[in-house]
Chimera marker file (.cmm) of the C-alpha trace (Angstrom):
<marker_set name="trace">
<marker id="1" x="54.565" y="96.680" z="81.668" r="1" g="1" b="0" radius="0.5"/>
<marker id="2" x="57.978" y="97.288" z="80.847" r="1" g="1" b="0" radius="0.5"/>
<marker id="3" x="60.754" y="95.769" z="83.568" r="1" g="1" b="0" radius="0.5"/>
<marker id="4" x="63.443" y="97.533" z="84.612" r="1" g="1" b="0" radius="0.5"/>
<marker id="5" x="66.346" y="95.718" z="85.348" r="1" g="1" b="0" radius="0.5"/>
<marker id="6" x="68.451" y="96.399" z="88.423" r="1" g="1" b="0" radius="0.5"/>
<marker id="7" x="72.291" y="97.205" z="89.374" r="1" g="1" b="0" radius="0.5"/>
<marker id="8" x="72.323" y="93.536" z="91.054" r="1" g="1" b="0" radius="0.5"/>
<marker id="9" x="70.423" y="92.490" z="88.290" r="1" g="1" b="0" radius="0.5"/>
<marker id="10" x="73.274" y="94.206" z="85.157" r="1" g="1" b="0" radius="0.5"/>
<marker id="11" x="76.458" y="92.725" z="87.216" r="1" g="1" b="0" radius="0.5"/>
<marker id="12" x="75.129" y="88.970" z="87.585" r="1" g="1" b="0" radius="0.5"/>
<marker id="13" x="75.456" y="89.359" z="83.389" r="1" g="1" b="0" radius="0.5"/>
<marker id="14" x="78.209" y="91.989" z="82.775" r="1" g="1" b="0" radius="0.5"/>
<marker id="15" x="81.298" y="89.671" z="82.009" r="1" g="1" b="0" radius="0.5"/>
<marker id="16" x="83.321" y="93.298" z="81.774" r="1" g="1" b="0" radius="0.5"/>
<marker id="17" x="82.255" y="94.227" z="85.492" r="1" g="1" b="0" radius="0.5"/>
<marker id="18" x="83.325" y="90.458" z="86.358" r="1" g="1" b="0" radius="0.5"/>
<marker id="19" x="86.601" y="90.346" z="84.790" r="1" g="1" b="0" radius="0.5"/>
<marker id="20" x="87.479" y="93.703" z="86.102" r="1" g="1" b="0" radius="0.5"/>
<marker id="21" x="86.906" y="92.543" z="89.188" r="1" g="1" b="0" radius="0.5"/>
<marker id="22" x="89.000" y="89.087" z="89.020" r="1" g="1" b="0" radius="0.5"/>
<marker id="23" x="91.611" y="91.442" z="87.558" r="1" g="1" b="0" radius="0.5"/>
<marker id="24" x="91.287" y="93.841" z="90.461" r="1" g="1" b="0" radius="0.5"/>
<marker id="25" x="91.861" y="90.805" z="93.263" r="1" g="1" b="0" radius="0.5"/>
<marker id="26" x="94.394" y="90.545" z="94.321" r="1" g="1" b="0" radius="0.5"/>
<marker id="27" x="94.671" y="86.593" z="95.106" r="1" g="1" b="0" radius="0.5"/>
<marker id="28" x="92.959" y="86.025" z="91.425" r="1" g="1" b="0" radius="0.5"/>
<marker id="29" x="95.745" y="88.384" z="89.751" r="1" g="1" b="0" radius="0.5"/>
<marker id="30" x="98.407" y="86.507" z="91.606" r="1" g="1" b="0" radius="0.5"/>
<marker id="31" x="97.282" y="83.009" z="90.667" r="1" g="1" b="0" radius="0.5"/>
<marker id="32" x="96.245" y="84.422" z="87.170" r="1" g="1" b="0" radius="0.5"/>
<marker id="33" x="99.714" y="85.440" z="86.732" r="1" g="1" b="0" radius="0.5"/>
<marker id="34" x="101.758" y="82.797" z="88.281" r="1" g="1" b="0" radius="0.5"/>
<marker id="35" x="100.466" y="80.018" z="85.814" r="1" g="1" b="0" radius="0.5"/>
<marker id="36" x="101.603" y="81.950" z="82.473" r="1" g="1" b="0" radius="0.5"/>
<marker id="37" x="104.580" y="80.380" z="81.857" r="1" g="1" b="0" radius="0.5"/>
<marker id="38" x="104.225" y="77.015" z="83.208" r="1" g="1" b="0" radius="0.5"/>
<marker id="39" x="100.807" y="75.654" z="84.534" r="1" g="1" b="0" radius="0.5"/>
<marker id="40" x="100.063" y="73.968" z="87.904" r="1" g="1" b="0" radius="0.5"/>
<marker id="41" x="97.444" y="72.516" z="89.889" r="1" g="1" b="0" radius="0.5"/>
<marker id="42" x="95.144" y="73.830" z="92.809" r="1" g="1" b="0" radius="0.5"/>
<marker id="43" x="97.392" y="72.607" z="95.261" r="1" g="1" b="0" radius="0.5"/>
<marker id="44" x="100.812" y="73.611" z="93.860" r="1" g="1" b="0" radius="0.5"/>
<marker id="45" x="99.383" y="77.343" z="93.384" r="1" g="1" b="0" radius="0.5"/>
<marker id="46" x="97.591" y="76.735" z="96.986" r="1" g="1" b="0" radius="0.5"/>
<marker id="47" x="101.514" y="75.800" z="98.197" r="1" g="1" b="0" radius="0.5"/>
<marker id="48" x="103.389" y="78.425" z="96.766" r="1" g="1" b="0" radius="0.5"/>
<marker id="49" x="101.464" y="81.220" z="97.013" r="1" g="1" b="0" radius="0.5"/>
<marker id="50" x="100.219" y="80.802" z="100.460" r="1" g="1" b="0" radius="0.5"/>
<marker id="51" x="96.439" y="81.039" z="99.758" r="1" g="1" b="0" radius="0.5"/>
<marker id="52" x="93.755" y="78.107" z="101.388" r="1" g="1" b="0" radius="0.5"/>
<marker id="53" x="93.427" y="75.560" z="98.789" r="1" g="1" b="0" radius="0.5"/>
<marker id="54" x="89.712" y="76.388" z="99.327" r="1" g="1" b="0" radius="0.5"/>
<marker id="55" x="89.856" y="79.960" z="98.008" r="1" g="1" b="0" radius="0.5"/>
<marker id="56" x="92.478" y="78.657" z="95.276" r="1" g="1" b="0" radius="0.5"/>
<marker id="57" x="89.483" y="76.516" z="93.996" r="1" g="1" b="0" radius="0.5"/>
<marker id="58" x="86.920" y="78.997" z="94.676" r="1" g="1" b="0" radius="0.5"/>
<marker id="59" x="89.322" y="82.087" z="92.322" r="1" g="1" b="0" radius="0.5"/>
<marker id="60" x="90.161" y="79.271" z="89.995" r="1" g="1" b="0" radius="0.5"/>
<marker id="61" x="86.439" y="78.293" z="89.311" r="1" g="1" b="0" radius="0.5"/>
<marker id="62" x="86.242" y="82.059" z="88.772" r="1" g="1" b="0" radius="0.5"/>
<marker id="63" x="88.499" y="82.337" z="86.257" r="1" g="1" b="0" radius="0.5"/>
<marker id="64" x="87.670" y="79.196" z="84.056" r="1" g="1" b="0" radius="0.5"/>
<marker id="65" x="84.203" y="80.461" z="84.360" r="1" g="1" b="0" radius="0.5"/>
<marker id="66" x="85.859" y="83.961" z="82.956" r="1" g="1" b="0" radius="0.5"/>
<marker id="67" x="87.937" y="82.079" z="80.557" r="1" g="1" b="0" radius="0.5"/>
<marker id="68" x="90.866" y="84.130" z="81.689" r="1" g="1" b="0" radius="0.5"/>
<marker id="69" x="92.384" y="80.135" z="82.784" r="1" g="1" b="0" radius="0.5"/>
<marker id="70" x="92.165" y="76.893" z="80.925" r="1" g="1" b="0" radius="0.5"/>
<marker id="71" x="92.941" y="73.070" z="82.157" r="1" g="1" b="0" radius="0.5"/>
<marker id="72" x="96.074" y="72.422" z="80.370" r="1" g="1" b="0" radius="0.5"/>
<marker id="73" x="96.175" y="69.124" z="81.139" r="1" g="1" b="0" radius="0.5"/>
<marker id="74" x="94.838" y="65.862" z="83.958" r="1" g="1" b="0" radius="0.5"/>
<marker id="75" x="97.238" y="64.081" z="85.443" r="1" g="1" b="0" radius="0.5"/>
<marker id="76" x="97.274" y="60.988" z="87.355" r="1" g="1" b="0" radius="0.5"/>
<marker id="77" x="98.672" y="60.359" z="90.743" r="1" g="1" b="0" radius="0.5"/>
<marker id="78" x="100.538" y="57.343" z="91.902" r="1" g="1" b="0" radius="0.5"/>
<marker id="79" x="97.247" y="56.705" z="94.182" r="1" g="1" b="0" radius="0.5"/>
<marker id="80" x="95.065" y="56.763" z="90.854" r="1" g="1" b="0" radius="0.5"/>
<marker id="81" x="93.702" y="60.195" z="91.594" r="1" g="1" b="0" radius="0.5"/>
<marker id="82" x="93.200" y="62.989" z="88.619" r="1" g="1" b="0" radius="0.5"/>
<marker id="83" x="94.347" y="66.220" z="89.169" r="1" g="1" b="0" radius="0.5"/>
<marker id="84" x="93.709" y="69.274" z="86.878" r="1" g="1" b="0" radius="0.5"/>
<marker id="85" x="96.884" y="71.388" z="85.961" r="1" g="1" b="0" radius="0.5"/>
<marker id="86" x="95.856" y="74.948" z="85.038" r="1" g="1" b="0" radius="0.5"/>
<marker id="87" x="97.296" y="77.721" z="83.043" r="1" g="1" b="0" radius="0.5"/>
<marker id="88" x="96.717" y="81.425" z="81.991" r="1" g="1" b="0" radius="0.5"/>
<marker id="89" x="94.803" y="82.532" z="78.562" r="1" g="1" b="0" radius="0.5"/>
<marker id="90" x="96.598" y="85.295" z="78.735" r="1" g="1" b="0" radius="0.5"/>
<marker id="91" x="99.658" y="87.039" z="79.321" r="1" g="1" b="0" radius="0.5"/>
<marker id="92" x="99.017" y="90.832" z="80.070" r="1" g="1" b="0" radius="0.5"/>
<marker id="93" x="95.699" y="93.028" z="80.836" r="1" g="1" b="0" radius="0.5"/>
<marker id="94" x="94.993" y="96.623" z="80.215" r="1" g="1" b="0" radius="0.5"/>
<marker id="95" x="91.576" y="98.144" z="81.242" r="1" g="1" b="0" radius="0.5"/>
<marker id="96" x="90.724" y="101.522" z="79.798" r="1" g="1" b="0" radius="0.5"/>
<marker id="97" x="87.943" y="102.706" z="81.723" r="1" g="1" b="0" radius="0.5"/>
<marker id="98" x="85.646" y="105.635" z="80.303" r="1" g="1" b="0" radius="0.5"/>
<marker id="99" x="82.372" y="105.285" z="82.078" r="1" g="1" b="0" radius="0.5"/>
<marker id="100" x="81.001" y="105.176" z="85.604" r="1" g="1" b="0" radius="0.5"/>
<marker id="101" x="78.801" y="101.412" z="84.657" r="1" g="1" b="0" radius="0.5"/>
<marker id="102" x="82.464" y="99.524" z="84.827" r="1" g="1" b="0" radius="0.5"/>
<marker id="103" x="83.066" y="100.323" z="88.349" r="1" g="1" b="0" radius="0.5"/>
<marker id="104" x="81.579" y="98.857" z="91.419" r="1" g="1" b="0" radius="0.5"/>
<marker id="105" x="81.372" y="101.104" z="95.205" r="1" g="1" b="0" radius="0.5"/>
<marker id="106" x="82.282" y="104.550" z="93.732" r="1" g="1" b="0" radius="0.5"/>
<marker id="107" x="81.467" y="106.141" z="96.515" r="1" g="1" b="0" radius="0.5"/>
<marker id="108" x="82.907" y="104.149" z="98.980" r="1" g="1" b="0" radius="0.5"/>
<marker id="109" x="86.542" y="104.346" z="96.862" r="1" g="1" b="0" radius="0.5"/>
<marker id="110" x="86.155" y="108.205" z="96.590" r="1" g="1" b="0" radius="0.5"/>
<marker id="111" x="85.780" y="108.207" z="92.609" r="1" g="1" b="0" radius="0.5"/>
<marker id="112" x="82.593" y="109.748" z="92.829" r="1" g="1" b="0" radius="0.5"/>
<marker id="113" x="81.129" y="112.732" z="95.023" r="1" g="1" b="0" radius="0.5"/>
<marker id="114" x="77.261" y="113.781" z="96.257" r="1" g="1" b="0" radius="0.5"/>
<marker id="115" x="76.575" y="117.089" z="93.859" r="1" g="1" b="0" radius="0.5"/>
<marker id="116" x="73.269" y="117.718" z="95.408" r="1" g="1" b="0" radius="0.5"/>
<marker id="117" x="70.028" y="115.700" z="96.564" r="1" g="1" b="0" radius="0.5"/>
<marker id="118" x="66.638" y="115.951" z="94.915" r="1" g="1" b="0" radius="0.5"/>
<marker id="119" x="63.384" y="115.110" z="96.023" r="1" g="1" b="0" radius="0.5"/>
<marker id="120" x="61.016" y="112.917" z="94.060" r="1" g="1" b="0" radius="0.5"/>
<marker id="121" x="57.500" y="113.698" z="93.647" r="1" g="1" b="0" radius="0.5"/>
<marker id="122" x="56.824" y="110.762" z="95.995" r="1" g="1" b="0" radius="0.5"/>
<marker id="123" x="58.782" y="112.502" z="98.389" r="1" g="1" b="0" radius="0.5"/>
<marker id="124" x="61.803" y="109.745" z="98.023" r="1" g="1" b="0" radius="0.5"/>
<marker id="125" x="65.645" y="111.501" z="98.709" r="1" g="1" b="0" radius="0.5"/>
<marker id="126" x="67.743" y="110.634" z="96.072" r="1" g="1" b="0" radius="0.5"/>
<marker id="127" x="71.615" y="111.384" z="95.675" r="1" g="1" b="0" radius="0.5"/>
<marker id="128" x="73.142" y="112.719" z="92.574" r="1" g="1" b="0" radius="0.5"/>
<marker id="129" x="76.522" y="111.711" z="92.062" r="1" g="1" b="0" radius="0.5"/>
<marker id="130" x="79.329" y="113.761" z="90.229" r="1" g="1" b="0" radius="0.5"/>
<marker id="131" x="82.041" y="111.486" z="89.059" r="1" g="1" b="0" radius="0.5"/>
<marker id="132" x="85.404" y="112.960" z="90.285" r="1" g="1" b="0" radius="0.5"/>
<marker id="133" x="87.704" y="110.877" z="87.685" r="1" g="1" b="0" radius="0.5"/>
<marker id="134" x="87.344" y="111.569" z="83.537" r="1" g="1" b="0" radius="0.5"/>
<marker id="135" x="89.058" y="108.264" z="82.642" r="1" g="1" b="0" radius="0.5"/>
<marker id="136" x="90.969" y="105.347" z="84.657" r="1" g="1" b="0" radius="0.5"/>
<marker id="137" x="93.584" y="103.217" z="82.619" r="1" g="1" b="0" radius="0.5"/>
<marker id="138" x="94.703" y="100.064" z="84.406" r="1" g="1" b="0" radius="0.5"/>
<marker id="139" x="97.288" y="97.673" z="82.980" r="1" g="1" b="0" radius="0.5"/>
<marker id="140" x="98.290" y="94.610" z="84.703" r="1" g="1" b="0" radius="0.5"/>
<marker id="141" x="101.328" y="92.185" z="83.236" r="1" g="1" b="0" radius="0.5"/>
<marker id="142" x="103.425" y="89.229" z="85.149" r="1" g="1" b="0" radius="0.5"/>
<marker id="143" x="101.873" y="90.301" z="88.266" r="1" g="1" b="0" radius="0.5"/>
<marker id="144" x="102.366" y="94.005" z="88.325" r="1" g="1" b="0" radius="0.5"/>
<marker id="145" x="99.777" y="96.325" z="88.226" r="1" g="1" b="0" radius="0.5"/>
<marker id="146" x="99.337" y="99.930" z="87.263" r="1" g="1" b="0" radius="0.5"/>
<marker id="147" x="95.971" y="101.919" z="87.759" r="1" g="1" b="0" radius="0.5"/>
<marker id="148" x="96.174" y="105.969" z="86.285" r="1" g="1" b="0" radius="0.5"/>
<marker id="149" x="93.318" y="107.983" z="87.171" r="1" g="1" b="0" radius="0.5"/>
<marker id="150" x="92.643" y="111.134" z="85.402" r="1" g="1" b="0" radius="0.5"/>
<marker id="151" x="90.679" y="113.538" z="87.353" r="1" g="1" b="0" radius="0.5"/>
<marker id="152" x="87.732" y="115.263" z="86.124" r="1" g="1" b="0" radius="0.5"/>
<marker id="153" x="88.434" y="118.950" z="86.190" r="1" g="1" b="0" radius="0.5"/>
<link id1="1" id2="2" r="1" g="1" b="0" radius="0.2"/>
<link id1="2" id2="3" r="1" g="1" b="0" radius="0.2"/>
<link id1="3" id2="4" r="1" g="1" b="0" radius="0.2"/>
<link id1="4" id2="5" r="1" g="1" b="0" radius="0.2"/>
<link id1="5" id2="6" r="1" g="1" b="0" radius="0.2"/>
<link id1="6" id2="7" r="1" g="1" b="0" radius="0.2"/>
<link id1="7" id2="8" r="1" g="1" b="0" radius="0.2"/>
<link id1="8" id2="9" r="1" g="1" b="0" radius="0.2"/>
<link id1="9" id2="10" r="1" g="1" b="0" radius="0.2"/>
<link id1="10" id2="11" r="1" g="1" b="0" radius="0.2"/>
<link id1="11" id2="12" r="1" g="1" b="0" radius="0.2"/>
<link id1="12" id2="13" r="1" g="1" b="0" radius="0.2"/>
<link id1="13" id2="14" r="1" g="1" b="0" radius="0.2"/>
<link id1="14" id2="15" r="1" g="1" b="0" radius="0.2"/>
<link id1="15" id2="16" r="1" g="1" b="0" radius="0.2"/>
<link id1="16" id2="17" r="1" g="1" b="0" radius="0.2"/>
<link id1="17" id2="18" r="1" g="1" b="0" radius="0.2"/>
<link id1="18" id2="19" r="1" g="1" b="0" radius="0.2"/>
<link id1="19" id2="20" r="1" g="1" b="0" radius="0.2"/>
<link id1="20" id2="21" r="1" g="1" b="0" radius="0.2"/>
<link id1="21" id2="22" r="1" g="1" b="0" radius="0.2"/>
<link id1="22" id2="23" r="1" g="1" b="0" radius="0.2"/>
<link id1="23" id2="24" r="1" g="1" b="0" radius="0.2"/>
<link id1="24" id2="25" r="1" g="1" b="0" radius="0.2"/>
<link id1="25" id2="26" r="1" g="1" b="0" radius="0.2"/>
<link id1="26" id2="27" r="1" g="1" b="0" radius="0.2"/>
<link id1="27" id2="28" r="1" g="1" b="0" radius="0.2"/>
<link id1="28" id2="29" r="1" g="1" b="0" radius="0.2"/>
<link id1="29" id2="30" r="1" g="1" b="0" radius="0.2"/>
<link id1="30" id2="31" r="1" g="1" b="0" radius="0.2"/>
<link id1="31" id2="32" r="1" g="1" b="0" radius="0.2"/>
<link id1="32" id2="33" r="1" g="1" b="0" radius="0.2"/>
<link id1="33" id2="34" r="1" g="1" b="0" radius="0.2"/>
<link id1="34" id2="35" r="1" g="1" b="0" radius="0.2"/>
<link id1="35" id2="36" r="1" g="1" b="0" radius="0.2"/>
<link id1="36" id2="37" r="1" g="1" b="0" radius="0.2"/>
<link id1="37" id2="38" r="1" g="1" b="0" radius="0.2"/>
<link id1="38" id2="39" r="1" g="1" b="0" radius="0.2"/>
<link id1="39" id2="40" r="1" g="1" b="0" radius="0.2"/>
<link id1="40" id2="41" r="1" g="1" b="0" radius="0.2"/>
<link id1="41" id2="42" r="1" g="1" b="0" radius="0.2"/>
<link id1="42" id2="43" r="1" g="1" b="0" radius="0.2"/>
<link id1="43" id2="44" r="1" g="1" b="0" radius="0.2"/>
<link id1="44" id2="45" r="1" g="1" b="0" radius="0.2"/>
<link id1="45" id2="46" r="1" g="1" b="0" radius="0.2"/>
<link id1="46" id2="47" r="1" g="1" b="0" radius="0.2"/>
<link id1="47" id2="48" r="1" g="1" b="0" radius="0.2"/>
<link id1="48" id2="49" r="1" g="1" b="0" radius="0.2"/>
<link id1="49" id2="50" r="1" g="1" b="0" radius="0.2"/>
<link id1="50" id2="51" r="1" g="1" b="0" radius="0.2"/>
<link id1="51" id2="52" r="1" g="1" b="0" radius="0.2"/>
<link id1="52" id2="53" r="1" g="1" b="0" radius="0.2"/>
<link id1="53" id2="54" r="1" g="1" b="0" radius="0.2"/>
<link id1="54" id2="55" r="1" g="1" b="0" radius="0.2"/>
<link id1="55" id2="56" r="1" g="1" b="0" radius="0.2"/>
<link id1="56" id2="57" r="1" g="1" b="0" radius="0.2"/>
<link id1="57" id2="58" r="1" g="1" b="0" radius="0.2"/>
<link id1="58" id2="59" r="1" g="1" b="0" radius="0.2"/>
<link id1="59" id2="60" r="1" g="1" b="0" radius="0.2"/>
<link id1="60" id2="61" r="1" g="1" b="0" radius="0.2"/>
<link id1="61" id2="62" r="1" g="1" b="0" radius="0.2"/>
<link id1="62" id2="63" r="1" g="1" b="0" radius="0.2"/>
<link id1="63" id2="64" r="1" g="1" b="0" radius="0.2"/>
<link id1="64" id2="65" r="1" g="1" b="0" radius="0.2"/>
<link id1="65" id2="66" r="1" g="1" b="0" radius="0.2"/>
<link id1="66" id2="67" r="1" g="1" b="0" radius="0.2"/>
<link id1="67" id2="68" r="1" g="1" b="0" radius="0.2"/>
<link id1="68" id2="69" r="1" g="1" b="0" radius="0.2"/>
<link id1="69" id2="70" r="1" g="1" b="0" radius="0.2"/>
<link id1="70" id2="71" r="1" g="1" b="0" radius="0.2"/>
<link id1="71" id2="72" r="1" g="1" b="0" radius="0.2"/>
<link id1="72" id2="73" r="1" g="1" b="0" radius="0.2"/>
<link id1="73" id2="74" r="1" g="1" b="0" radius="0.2"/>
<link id1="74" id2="75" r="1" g="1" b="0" radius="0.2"/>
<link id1="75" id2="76" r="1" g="1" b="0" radius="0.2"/>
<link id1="76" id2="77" r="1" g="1" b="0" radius="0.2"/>
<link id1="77" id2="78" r="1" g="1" b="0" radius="0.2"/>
<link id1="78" id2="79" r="1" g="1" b="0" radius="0.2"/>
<link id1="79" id2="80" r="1" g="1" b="0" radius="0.2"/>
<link id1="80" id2="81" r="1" g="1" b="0" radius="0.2"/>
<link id1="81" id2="82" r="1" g="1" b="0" radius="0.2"/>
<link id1="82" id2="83" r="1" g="1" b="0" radius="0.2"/>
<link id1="83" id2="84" r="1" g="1" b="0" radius="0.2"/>
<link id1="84" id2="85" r="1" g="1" b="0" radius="0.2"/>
<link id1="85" id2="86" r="1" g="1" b="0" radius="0.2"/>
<link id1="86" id2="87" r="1" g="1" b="0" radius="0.2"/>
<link id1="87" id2="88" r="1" g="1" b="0" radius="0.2"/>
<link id1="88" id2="89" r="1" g="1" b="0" radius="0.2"/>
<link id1="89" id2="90" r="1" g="1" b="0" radius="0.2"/>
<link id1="90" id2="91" r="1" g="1" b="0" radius="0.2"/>
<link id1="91" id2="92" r="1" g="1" b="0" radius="0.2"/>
<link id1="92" id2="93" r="1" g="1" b="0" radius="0.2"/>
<link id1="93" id2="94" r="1" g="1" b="0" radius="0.2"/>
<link id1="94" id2="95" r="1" g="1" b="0" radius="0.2"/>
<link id1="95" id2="96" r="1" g="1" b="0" radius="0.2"/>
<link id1="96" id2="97" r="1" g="1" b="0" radius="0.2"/>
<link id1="97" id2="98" r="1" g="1" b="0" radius="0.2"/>
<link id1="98" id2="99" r="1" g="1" b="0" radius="0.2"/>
<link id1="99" id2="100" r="1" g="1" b="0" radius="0.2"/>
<link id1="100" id2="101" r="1" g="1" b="0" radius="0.2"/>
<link id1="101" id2="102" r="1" g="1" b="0" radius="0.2"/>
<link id1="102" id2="103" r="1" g="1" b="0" radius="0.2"/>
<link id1="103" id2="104" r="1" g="1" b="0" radius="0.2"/>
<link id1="104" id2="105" r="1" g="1" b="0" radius="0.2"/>
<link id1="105" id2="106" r="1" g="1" b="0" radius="0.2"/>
<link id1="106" id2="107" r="1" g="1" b="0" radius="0.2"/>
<link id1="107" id2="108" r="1" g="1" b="0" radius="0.2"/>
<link id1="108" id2="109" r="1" g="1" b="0" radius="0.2"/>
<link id1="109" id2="110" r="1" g="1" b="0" radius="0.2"/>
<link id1="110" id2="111" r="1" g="1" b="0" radius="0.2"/>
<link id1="111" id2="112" r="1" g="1" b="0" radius="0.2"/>
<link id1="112" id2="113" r="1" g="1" b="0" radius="0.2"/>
<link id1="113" id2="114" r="1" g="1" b="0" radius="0.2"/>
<link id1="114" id2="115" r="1" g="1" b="0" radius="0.2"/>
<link id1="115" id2="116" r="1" g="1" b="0" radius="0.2"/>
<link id1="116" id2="117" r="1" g="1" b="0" radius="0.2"/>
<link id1="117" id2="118" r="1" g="1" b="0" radius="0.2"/>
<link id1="118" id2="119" r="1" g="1" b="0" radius="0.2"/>
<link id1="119" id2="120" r="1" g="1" b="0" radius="0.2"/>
<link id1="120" id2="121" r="1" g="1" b="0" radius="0.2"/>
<link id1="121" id2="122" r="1" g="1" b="0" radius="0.2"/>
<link id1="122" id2="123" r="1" g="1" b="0" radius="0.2"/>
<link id1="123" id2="124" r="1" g="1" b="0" radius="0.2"/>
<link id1="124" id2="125" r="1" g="1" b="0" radius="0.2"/>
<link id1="125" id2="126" r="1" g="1" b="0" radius="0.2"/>
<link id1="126" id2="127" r="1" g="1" b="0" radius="0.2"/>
<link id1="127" id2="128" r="1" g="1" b="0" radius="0.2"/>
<link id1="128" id2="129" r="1" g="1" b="0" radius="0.2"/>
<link id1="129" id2="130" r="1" g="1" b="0" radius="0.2"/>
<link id1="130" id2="131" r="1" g="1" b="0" radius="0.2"/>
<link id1="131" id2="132" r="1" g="1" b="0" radius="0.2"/>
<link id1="132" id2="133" r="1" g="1" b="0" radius="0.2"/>
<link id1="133" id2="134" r="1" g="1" b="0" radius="0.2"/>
<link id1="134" id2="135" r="1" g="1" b="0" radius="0.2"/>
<link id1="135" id2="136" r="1" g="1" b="0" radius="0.2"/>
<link id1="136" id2="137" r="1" g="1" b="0" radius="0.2"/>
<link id1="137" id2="138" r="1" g="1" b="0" radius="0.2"/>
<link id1="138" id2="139" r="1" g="1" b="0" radius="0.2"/>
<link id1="139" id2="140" r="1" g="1" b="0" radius="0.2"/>
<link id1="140" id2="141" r="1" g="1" b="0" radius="0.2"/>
<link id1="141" id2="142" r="1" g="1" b="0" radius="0.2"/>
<link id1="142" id2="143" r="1" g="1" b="0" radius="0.2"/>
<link id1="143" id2="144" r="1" g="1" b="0" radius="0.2"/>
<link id1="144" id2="145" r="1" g="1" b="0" radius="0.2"/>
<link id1="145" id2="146" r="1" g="1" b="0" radius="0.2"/>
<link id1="146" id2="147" r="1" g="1" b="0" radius="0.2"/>
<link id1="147" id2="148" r="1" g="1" b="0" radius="0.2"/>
<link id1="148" id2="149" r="1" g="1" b="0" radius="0.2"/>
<link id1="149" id2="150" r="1" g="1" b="0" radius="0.2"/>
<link id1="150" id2="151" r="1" g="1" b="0" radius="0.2"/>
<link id1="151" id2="152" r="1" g="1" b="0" radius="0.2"/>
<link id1="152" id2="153" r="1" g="1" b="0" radius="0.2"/>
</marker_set>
């Protein structure tokens, strides 16, 4: 018997669908992006961005996990304690995307549209989805972000 895998199942593995979204929060983007030049630690970003230092830690275990961040250095308080200073991989993003498996809630952000319902031969109601955009490009750099959606005439 053959398994078939599930949605769920493909995004807890699909590293594109993950960095996508990292890229596409906007807390992640803004810490991603405000450690390229110089790197700093959970509670400098927490600081000076305004974000709980719990979330900070949360989108920064994220993004190591992602590789988009790496611990430049530790460094040692007066009080003895070691504190990680992190810093971007990278410098600018661009997403090109061409297929409907990159993005996550279509139809709840519009990009797709009910074309007609069909019937199973259990019986079972199932939507089929027409996607309403041909291509998305999305390019993010030093905190700015630009998303171009080409419609699918």
């Amino acid at each position: 018997m053959r398994h078939k895998i599930t949605l769920p199942q493909l995004k807890k593995y699909d590293i594109t669908q993950k960095v996508i979204e990292a890229l596409a929060d906007a807390e992640s983007r803004t810490i991603l992006f405000s450690i390229i030049h110089r790197g700093k630690t959970a509670s400098n970003l927490s600081e000076s961005l305004k974000i709980p230092l719990s979330s900070v830690y949360k989108k920064i275990s994220d993004l190591e996990h992602l590789t988009l961040i790496k611990v430049e250095k530790t460094i040692l308080s007066e009080k003895g304690r070691r504190f990680k200073v992190y810093r971007s991989r990278i410098n600018k993003a661009e997403i090109s995307i061409t297929t409907y498996k990159a993005l996550t809630n279509l139809e709840s952000l519009s990009l797709v549209e009910i074309e007609r319902f069909k019937i199973t031969d259990i019986g079972k109601k199932i939507k089929l989805y027409r996607s309403r955009i041909k291509k998305a490009s999305i390019s993010i750099s030093e905190g700015k972000s630009e998303v171009t959606l080409y419609p699918n005439n």
